[in-house]
C-alpha positions in Angstrom: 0.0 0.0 0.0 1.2 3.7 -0.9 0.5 6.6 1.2 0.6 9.9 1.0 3.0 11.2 3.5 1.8 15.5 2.8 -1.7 14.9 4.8 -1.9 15.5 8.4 -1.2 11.5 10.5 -4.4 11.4 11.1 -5.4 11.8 7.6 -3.1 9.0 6.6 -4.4 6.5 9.0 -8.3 7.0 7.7 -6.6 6.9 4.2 -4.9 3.7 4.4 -7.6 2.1 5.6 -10.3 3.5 3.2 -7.9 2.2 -0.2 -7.4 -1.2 2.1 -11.3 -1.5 2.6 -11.9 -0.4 -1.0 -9.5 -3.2 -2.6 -10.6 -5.9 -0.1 -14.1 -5.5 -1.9 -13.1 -5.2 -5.5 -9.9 -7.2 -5.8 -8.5 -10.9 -5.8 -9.2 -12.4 -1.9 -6.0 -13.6 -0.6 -5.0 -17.2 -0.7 -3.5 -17.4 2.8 -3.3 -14.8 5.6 -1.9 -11.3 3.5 0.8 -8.9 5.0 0.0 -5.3 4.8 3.1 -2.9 4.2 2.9 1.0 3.7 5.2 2.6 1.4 5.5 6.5 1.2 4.4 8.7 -1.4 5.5 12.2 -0.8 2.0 13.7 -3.3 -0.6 13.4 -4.8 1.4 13.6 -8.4 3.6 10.8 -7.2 0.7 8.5 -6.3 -0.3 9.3 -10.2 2.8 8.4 -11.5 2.8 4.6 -9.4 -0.8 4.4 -10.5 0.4 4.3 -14.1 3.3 2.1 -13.0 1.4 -0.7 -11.6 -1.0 -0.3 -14.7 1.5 -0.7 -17.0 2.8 -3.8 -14.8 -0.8 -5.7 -14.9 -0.9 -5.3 -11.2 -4.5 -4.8 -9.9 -4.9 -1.9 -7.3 -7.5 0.8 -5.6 -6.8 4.5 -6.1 -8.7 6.2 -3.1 -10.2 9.6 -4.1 -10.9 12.0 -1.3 -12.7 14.5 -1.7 -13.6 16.5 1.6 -11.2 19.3 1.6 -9.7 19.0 -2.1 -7.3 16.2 -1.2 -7.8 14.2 -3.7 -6.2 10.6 -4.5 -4.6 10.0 -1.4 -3.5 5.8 -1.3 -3.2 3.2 -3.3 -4.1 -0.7 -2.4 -3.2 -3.0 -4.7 -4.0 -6.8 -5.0 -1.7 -9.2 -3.0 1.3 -9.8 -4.6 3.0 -13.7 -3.6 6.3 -12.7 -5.1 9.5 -10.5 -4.4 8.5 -7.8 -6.7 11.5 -5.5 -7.4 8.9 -2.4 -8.2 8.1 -2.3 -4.4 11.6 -2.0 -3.7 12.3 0.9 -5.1 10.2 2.9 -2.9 10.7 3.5 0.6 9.1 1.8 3.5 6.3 4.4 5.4 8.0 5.9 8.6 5.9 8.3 10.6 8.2 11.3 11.1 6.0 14.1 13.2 6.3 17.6 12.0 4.1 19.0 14.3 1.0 18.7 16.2 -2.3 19.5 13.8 -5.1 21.1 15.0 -8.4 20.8 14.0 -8.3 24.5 12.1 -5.3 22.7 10.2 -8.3 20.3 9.2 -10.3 22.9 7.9 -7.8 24.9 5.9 -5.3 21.8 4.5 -5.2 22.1 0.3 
């Protein structure tokens, strides 16, 4: 799963689990017990960009689209992969590095 790393930590906990909810009902079921990893995405154009990736790979995946306060696609989910795919490796594993604390205003007025 890619996330976008630009929203408030809050905002990319609801948003990882809206793409994982959203590709658990319209992709392939996993055949044994899956493993979730987060990869960052540093925006919105980036998520884009790995969108057309996997695409281009034939690898099934969820875009999630939020749209309360213009954020747009924020995650991606894709289907369970079984294999060491090298794609995933060039992209770095999600570490939650606080900037500051948001409040709710920040909510309100985040682009």
């Amino acid at each position: 799963m890619f996330i976008r790393t630009d929203l408030p930590i809050e905002q990319q906990i609801v948003q990882a689990a809206h793409a994982a909810l959203e590709a658990g009902r319209d992709l392939e079921k996993p055949k044994s017990i899956s493993h979730l990893i987060l990869l960052k995405v540093d925006s919105q154009d980036e998520l884009i960009k790995i969108s057309e990736d996997l695409t281009r790979l034939n690898i099934q995946y969820h875009m999630f689209y939020e749209p309360d306060y213009n954020r747009g696609y924020t995650s991606i989910a894709t289907e369970p992969i079984y294999d060491r795919n090298p794609y995933f490796f060039k992209h770095s594993l999600y570490k939650y590095k606080p900037k500051r604390s948001y409040s709710q205003q920040d909510e309100v007025h985040f682009n």
